[in-house]
N, C-alpha and C positions, 0 to 999 in steps of 0.2 A: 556830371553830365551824362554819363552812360549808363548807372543808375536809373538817372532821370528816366531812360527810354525803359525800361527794365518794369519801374513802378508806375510809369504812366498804362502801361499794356496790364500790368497787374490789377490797376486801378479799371480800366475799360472791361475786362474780364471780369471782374465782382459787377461789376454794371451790366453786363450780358447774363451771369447766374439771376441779379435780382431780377432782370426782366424776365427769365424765365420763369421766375416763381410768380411773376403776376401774372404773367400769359396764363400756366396751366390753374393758378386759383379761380379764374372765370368758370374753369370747367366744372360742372356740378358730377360730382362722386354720387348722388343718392342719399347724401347727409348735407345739413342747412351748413354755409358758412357764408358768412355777412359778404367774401372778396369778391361773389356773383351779384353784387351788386355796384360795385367800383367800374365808375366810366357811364352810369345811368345819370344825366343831370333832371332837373325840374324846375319848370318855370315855375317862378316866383317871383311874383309883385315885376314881372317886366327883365327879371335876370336871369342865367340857366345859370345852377346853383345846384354841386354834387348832392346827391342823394341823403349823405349822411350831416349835409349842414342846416336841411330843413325839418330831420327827422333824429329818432334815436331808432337805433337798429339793435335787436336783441334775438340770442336762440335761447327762446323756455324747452324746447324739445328737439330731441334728435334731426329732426326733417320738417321743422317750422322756423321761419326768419317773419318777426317780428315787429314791424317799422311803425313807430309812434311819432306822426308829425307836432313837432312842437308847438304849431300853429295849425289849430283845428281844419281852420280854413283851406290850409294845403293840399287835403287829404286827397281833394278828384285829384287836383295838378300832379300829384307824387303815383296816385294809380294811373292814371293817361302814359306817365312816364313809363311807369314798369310796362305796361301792356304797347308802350312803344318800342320798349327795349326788344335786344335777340335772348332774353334769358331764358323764353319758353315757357315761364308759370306764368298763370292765370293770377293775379290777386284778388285774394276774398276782402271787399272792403264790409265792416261791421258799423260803419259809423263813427268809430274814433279812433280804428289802428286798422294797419293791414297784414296781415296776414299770407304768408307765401308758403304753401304747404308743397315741399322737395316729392316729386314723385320715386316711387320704387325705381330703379334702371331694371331693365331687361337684359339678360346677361347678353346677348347679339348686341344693343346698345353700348353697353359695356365695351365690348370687344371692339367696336368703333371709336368709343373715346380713349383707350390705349391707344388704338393706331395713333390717334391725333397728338396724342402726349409723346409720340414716339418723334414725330414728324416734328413738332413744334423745337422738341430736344435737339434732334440731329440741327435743326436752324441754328442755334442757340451753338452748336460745336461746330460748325461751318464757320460762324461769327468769332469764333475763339481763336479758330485757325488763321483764319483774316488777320487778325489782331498778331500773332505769332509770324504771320509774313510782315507785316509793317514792320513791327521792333527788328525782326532780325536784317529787313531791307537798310533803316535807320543805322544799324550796326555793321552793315557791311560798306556805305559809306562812306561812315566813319573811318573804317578801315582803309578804305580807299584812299580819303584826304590824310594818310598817316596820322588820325586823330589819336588812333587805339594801335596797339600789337599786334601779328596775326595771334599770339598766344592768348592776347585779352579779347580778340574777337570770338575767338572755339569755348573759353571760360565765360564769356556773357551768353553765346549761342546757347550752350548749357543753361547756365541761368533760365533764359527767358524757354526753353524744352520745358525745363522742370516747372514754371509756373505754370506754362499751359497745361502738362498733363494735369496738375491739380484740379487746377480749373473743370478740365474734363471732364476729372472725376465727380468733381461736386456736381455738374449737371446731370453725369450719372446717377449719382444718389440722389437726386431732387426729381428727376422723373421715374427712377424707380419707384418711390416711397409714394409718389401721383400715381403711377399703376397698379400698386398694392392697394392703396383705399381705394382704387374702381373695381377692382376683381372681389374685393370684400366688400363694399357697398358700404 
């Protein structure tokens, strides 16, 4: 049972790191990666339908994202989308594929999209902490209704420390390694 509270906050806490790494993959570094396009739908044939089930999405080159609709047809519907989207490119349509050419960042750019990686992480460790007051609230209950020990309540309180600071950490390194390819482009 107390376990149970332990790995459920464990489990919630991996689900706050992956959402961090989708938050900050939206963010364009200056190099193509397909996850700035995740969250852009397109109508088709009457359904809003992700990006990547009407299309195939490819990088031939460092700062080009490649989008070949599988159905020729789609091609305005899938450019209407992007140029609705907040992604900020322009799409070069050629006729049968589109083309989204990553602009250079400006290093002042740069140093705005850190911030934001910064801002988005501390969210992301606010939410962790959260998560770290619940279990330990859960545990102290516990303790209340003579569920647990006060020894096994100080020995899970530990516990459930040590998983959050992990946690931390990994948010640490996930938005470090995001500030690192923005500073380096």
């Amino acid at each position: 049972m107390t376990n149970a509270i332990i790995e459920d906050a464990k489990s919630h806490m991996k689900k706050s790191e992956e959402a961090l790494q989708r938050d900050l993959g939206k963010i364009r570094a200056g190099r193509a990666n397909a996850s700035i396009l995740n969250g852009i739908t397109v109508e088709y044939y009457g359904a809003e339908l992700p990006i990547n089930q009407v299309a195939s999405i490819s990088i031939p080159e460092a700062r080009v994202i490649l989008i070949t609709p599988f159905d020729k047809t789609a091609l305005k519907d899938i450019e209407k989308a992007l140029l609705k989207s907040d992604i900020g490119i322009n799409p070069a349509n050629d006729g049968s594929v589109i083309r989204l050419v990553i602009p250079q960042l400006t290093g002042e750019r740069r140093q705005e999209l850190a911030k934001e990686v910064g801002k988005i992480s501390e969210m992301a460790k606010v939410s962790i902490r959260n998560l770290r007051r619940e279990a330990i609230d859960k545990l102290k209950k516990q303790q209340k209704n003579s569920e647990i020990t006060d020894d096994e309540f100080y020995d899970l309180e530990k516990q459930v420390q040590k998983v959050t600071d992990n946690s931390i950490k990994n948010i640490e390194n996930i938005s470090a390694k995001k500030s690192q390819e923005l500073v380096e482009g």
